[in-house]
C-alpha positions in Angstrom: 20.7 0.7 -6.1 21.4 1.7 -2.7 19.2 -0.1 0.1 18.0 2.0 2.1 15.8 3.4 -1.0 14.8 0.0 -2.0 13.8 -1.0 2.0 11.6 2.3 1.6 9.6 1.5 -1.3 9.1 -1.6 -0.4 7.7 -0.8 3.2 5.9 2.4 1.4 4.5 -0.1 -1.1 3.3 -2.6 1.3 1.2 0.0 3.6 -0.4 1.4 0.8 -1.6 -1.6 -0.1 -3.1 -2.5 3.3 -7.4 -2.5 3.4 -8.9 0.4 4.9 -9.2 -1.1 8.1 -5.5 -2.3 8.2 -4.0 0.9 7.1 -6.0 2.6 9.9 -5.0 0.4 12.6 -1.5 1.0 11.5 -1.9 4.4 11.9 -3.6 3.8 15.0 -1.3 1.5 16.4 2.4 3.4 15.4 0.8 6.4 16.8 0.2 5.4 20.1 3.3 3.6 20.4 5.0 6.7 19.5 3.2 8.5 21.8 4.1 6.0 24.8 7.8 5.9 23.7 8.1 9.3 23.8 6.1 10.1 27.1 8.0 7.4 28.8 11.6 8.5 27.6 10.3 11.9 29.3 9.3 10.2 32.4 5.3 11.0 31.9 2.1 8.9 32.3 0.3 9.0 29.0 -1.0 5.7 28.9 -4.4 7.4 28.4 -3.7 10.0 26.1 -1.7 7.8 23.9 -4.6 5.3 23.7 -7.1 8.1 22.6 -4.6 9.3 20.0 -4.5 6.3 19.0 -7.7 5.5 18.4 -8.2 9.2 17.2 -6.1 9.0 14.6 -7.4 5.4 13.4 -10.7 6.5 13.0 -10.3 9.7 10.9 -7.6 7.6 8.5 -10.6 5.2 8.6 -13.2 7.5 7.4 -11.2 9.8 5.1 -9.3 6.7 3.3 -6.3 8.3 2.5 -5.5 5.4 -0.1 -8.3 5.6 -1.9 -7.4 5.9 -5.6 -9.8 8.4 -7.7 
């Protein structure tokens, strides 16, 4: 089996697999990272926004619980 499929489904299997509260700071967290990476690559101060889409995004993964099984 080639790796790179393998290195996905296990990194796919171990977020799913994180509490509520862990998947949503995840989200939270990559997000706002993302956000600053990007801004600063384009030479923009979004230290603020990136926070609040950070903590955006956290909360509504929180309360809708994507990974909740039916």
């Amino acid at each position: 089996m080639n790796p790179i499929p393998r290195q996905y489904r296990r990194l796919d299997d171990w977020v799913r697999n994180r509490s509520r509260l862990g998947y949503a700071s995840l989200v939270g967290t990559v997000s706002a990272a993302s956000y600053l990476l990007v801004g600063t690559l384009f030479g923009d101060r979004v230290v603020v926004p990136a926070v609040a889409m950070g903590l955006t995004l956290g909360a509504l993964y929180y309360a809708s619980n994507p990974n909740e099984s039916d």
